[in-house]
N, C-alpha and C positions, 0 to 999 in steps of 0.2 A: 504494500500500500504506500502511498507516495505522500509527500506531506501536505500534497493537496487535497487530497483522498479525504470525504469524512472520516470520523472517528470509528472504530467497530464500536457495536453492542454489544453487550453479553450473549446477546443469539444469535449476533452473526457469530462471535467467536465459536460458540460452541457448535455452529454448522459445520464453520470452516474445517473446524479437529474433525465431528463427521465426515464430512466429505473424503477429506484426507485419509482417513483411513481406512475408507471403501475402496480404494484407487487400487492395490493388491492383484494385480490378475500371475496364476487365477489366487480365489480371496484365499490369504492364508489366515483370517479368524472373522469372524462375526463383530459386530459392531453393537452395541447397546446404549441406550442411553435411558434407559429404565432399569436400577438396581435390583428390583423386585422382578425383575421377567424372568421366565425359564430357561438360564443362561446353559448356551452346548458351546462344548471348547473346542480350537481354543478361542476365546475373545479379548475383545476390549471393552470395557465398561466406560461411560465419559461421567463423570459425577461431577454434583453442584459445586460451583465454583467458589474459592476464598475471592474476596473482595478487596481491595484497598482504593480509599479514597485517600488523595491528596489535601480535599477539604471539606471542613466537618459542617459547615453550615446545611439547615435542612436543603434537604431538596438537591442535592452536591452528587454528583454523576461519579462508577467510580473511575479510579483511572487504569487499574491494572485486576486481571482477573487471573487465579492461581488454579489450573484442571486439576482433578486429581484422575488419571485414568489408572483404568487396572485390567494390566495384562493379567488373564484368566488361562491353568491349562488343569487338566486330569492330573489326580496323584497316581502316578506308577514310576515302574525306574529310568524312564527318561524325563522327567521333571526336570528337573535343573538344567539339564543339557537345552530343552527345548525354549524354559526359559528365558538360557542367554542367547541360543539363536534366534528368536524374537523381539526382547527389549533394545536392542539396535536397530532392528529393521522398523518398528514402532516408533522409536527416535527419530531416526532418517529421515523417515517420513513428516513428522511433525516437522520438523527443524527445514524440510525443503518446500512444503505446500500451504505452509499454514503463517502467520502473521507471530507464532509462538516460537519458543525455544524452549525444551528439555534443560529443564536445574536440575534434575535428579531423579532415582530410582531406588526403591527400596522392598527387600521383601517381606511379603506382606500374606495373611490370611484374607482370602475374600468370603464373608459369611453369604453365601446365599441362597434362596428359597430350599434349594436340595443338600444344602451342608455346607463345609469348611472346604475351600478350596484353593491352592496352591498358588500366586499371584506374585507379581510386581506393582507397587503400587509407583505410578511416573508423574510425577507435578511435570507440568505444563505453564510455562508464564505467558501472557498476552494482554499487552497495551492494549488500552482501551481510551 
């Protein structure tokens, strides 16, 4: 985006990481952005975003938005291996198509509807 470009939204950002991360041919995981759906691995979940505003008066837009997404695979004995082949290719992707940049990775448990599952959880930053 160019610095003539309006600002993003919080929904354009979070399309944009969508978008981004459906580009995969062919897809190598599923895309979610409902925590609660019946997640098949492996995926990416995109969750609600940290906020920071610059300034605190009512009504004050913010200015940077924090993704938390979460690379999801199957616990068996390629776990680990599968999920260092993916949290780069996930990075890459963000960092080439998206208005964001990857600060970090960490791993992480994802609880969801069918149990505890094996995860990287990737903050995502994007001005806003």
């Amino acid at each position: 985006m160019s610095a003539a470009d309006p600002k993003l939204t919080i929904r354009d950002a979070a399309e944009q990481i969508e978008a981004a991360l459906r580009l995969p041919d062919p897809i190598r995981w599923r895309v979610y952005t409902d925590p609660g759906a019946n997640i098949q691995t492996p995926a990416v979940v995109i969750g609600p975003p940290e906020l920071d505003f610059q300034d605190y008066r009512p009504g004050a837009y913010p200015t940077q938005a924090r993704f938390k997404l979460y690379l999801i695979v199957d616990a068996n004995a390629r776990t680990l291996e599968t999920l260092w082949d993916l949290v780069p290719e996930v990075s890459a992707i963000v960092d080439e198509y998206t208005d964001g940049v990857v600060t970090i990775a960490m791993p992480a448990t994802f609880v969801a509807p069918t149990g505890e599952l094996p995860s990287y959880e990737i903050t995502v930053e994007v001005p806003l």
